[in-house]
N, C-alpha and C positions, 0 to 999 in steps of 0.2 A: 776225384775231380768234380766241384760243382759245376750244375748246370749254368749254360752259357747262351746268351742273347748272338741271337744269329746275325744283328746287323755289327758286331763287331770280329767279324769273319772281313777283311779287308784283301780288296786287290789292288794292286797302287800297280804303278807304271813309271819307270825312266822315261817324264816329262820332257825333257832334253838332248836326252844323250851322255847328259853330267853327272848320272847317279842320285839326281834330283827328283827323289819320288813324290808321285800324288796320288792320292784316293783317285781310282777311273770312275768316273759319270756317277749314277745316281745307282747301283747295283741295290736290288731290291732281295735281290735272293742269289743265292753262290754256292757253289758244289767244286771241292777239289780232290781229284783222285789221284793215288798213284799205281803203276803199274809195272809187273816185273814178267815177262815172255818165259818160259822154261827152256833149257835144251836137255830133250829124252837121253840118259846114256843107258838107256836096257838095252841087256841082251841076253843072247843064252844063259849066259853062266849068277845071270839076278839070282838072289837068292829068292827063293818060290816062287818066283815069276813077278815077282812083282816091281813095278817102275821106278827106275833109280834116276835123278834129277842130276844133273852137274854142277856143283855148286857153283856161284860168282859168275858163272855165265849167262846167255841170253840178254836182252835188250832190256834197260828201264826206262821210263817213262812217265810223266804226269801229264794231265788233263784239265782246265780248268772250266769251268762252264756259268755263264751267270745271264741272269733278267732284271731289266730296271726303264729306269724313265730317264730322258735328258732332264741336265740341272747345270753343270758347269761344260762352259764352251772350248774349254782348254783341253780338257781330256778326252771330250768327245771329238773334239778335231784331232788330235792326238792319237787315237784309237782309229779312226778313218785314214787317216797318214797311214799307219803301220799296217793296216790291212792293204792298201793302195798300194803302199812300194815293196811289201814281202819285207821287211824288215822284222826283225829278231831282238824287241828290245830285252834289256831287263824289267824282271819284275818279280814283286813279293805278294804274297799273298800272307797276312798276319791272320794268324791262328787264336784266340785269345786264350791266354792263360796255359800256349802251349808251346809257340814257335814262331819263325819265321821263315817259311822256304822262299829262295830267291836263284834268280835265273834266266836265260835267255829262252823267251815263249812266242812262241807267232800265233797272230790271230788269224783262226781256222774258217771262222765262220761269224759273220755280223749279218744280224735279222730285223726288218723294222718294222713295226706295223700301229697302227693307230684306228680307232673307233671315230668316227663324226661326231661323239660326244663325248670324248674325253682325251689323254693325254697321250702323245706319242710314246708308244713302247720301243727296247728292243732286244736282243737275245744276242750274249756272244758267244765263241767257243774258243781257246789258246790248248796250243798242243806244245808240251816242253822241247826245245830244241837247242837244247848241253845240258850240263852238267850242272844238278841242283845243289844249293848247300841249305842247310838246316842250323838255325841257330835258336835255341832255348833262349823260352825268358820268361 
């Protein structure tokens, strides 16, 4: 896999409620993680003692996390809606040159902040809340 420009790392957002995605705001930088919880099944009888996992069990999960600047009024209103009312929209996050995972995400966490000489910042966080699906392309 060659290497790849990080501004085509996308988070879009169910603009609507129709499945009508957009790019969110002006995302300057983006971080998405996944994550899988274990459940221990050791016990006495491990072979050497050592930790036996249970497969297909335990909780998953993704993370999204991103920083940028306002630019479009649509999505940043948008984005403030969904954190305001606890809402769970859909949303994709395109991967380039690898994927697209898509799903219902709640924003965790919205941060703002601005300098007296330059442009409003701000920082968000979405935590996965269903069941993701992954599509190649």
């Amino acid at each position: 896999m060659a290497v790849q420009r990080g501004r085509d790392l996308l988070v879009r957002i169910d603009i609507d409620g129709t499945g009508s995605f957009e790019t969110l705001a002006g995302l300057r930088a983006t971080r998405l993680s996944f994550n899988a919880r274990t459940v221990d099944a050791t016990s006495v009888e491990s072979i050497g003692g050592w930790r036996e996992l249970l497969a297909g069990a335990g909780v998953r999960s993704a993370e999204i996390s991103g920083s940028g600047i306002f630019r479009d009024a649509a999505s940043d209103a948008r984005a403030r809606q969904v954190f305001f009312d606890g809402e769970t929209p859909l949303m994709q996050v395109v991967i380039p040159d690898f994927g697209i995972v898509e799903g219902p995400f709640q924003i965790t966490a919205i941060e703002y902040a601005g300098h007296h000489d330059g442009e409003a910042t701000y920082d968000m966080s979405f935590a996965s809340a269903g069941a993701l699906s992954f599509t190649a392309i």
